[in-house]
C-alpha positions in Angstrom: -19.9 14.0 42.3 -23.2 15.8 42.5 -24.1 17.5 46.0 -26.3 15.5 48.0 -29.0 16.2 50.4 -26.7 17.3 53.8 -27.8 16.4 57.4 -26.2 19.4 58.6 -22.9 21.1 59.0 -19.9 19.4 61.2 -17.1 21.5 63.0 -14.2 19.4 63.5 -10.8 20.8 65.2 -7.3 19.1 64.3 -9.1 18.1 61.2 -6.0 17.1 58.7 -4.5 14.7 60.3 -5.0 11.3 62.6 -8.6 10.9 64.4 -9.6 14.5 63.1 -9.1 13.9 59.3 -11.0 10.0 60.2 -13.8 11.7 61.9 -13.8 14.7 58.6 -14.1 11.4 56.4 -16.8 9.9 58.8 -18.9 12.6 59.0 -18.9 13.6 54.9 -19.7 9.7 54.2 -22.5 10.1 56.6 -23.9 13.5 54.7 -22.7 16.6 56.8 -20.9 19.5 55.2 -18.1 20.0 57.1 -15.9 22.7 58.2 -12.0 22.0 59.2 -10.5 23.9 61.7 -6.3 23.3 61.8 -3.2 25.3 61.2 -1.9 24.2 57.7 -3.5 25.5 55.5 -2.4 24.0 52.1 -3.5 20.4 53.9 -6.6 22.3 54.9 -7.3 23.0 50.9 -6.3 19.2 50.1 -8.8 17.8 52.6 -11.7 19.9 51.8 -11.0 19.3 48.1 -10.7 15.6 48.7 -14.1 15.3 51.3 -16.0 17.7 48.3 -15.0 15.8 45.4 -16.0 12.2 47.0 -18.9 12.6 48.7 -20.2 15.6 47.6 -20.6 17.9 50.6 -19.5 21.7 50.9 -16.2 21.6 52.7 -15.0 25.3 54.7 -11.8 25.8 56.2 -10.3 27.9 59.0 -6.9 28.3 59.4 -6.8 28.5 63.0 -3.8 28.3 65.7 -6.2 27.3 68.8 -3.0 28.4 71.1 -3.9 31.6 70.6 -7.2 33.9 71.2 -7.1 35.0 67.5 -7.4 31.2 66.4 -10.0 30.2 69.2 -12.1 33.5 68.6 -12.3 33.1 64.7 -13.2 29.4 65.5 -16.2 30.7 68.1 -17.7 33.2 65.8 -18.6 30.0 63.3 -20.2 27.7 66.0 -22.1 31.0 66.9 -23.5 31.3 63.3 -27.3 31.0 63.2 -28.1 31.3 59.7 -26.0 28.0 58.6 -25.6 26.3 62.5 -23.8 23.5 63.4 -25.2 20.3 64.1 -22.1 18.2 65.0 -18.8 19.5 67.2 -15.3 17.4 67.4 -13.1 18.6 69.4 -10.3 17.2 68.7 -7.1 19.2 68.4 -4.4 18.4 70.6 -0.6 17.6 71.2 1.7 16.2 74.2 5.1 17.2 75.7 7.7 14.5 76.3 9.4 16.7 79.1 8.7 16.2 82.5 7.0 18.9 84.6 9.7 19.7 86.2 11.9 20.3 83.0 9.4 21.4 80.4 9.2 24.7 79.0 6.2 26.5 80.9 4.8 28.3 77.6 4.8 25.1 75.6 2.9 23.6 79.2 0.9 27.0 78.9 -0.4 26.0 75.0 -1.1 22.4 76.6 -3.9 24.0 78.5 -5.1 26.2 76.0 -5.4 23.4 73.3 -6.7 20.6 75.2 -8.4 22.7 78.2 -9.8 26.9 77.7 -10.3 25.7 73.9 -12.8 22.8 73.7 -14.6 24.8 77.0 -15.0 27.8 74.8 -15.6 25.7 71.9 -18.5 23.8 73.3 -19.9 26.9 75.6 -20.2 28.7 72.5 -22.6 26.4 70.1 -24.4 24.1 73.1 -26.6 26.8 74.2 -27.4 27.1 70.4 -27.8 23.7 70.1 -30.2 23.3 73.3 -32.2 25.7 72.0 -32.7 23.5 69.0 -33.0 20.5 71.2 -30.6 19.0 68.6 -27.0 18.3 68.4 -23.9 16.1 69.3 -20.7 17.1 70.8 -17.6 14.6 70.9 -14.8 15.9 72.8 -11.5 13.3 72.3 -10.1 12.9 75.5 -7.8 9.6 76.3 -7.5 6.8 78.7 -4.5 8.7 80.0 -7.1 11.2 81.8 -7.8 8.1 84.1 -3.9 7.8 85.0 -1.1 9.9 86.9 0.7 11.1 83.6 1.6 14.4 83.9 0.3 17.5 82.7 -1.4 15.7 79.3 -3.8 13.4 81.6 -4.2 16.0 83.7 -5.8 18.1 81.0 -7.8 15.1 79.5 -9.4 14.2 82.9 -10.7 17.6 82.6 -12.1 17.4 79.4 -13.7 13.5 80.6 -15.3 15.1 83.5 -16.7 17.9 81.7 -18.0 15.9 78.9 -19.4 13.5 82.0 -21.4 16.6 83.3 -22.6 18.2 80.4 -23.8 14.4 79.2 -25.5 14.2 82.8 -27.0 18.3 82.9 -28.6 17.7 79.0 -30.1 14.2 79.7 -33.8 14.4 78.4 -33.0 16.7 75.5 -31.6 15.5 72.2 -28.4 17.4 72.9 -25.4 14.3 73.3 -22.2 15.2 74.3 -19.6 12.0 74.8 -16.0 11.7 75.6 -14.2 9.6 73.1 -11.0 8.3 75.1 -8.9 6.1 73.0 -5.5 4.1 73.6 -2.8 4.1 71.4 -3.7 5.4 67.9 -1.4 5.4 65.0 -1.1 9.0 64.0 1.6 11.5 63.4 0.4 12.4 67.6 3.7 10.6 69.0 5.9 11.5 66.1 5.4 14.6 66.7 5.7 14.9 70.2 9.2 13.2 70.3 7.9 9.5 71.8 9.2 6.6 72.2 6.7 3.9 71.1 8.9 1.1 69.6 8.3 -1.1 73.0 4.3 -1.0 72.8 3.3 -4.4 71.4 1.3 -4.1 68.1 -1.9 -5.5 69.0 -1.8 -2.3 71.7 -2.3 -0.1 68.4 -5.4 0.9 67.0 -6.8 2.1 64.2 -8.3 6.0 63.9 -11.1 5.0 61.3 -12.1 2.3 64.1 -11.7 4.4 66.6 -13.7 7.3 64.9 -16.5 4.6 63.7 -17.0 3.4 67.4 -17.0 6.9 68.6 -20.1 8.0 66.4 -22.1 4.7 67.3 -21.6 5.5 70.8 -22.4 8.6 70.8 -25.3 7.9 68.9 -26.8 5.8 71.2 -25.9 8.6 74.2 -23.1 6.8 75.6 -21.2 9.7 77.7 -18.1 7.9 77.2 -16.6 5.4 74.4 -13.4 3.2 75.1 -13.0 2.1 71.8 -11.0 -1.6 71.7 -11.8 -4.5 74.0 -7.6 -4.1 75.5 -8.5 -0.6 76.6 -11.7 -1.7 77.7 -10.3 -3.4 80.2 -6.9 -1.3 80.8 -9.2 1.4 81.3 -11.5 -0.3 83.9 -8.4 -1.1 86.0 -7.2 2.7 86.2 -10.5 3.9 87.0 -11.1 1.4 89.9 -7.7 0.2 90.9 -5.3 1.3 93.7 -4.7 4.6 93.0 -1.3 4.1 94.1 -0.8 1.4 91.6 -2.5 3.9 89.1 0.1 6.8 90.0 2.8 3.8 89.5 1.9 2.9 86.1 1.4 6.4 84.8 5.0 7.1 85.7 6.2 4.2 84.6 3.9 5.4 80.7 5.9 8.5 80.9 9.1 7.7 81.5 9.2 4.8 79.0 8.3 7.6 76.5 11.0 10.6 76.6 13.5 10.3 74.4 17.3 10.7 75.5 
């Protein structure tokens, strides 16, 4: 396929796999080169050869471990480019631990924070100010509806990442800057399979799709939403945790975590 007129250039973390290879898809379809950001790189050469070849966008990769200040660093210094800038930011990138606190291993808890915490805020503090000087651009951090409940370390990092996306959404109103918070359910990637989880007990119509997810994301954010629930069950499972009981909250969070460590 010829190249095609782009719209821009799209960073995308966790890019080869679940929501981050859906939003790569997304964002080639809709015309933006795009530059993947993940740690294999041999899927990192298959996605980029795949995204070039059908719609005809440029397609860079960084093989990046975002645990580490190398990986973060190497990503920074290509949001920070001005001479080819980037116009769209996911950050997506992301794991859990089936431990609990109290068990886990604290450097695998210590790489929780890095990925879903200092990353996406170093990420994002390193191409907004680029992008408000531009008065153009659109952030999406994916967060989850687990950052509304009591679920250990994992919703305790994506409630940061919610509230932050909720402030930055608030602080740029009136420019053309959009950040949003994407905070899914239950989405079938490899995310539980490769954090250990037991999911066989979660009813299917619980599950959701990434390209649905990633499709609702992008009209939301499009139309400045600061956050997108995608999927009318977390719709409402999500209204209940944010204005329910907090002890009942706390309750059902533990009850989330439990029911997923393997024996």
């Amino acid at each position: 396929m010829s190249t095609r007129s782009s719209s821009g250039y799209a960073l995308i973390t966790g890019a080869t796999a679940g929501i981050g290879a859906s939003f790569a898809q997304l964002l080639a379809e809709e015309g933006f080169n795009v530059v993947l950001v993940a740690r294999d790189k041999s899927r990192l050469d298959s996605t980029a050869d795949h995204l070039s070849k059908t719609y005809g966008v440029t397609c860079e990769v960084i093989q990046a471990d975002l645990s580490t200040d190398e990986g973060v660093s190497r990503t920074e210094r290509r949001l920070m480019s001005l001479s080819e800038p980037i116009n769209v930011l996911i950050n997506n990138a992301g794991f859990g631990i089936n431990k609990s606190f109290l068990l886990s291993d604290i450097e695998a808890e210590k790489q929780l924070l890095e990925v879903l915490v200092q990353t996406p805020m170093r990420l994002m503090h390193a191409v907004m100010p680029i992008m408000k000087s531009e008065n153009s651009g659109t952030v999406i951090n994916v967060s989850s509806v687990a950052g509304w409940i009591a679920g250990g370390t994992y919703s305790a990092a994506k409630s940061y990442l919610t509230v932050l996306s909720e402030s930055l959404h608030t602080e740029l109103r009136g420019t053309n800057v959009q950040v949003t918070a994407l905070c899914p359910g239950f989405t079938r990637t490899e995310f539980h399979q490769r954090g250990r989880m037991k999911m066989q007990a979660l009813p299917s119509f619980m599950w959701l799709k990434s390209e649905d997810v990633v499709a609702q994301a992008w009209k939301d954010s499009q139309k400045g939403k600061a956050l997108s629930v995608p999927g009318w069950q977390y719709v409402i499972l999500s209204f209940i945790t944010r204005f329910g009981p907090r002890p009942m909250i706390r309750k059902i969070g533990m009850n989330v975590r439990v029911r997923q460590r393997q024996k």
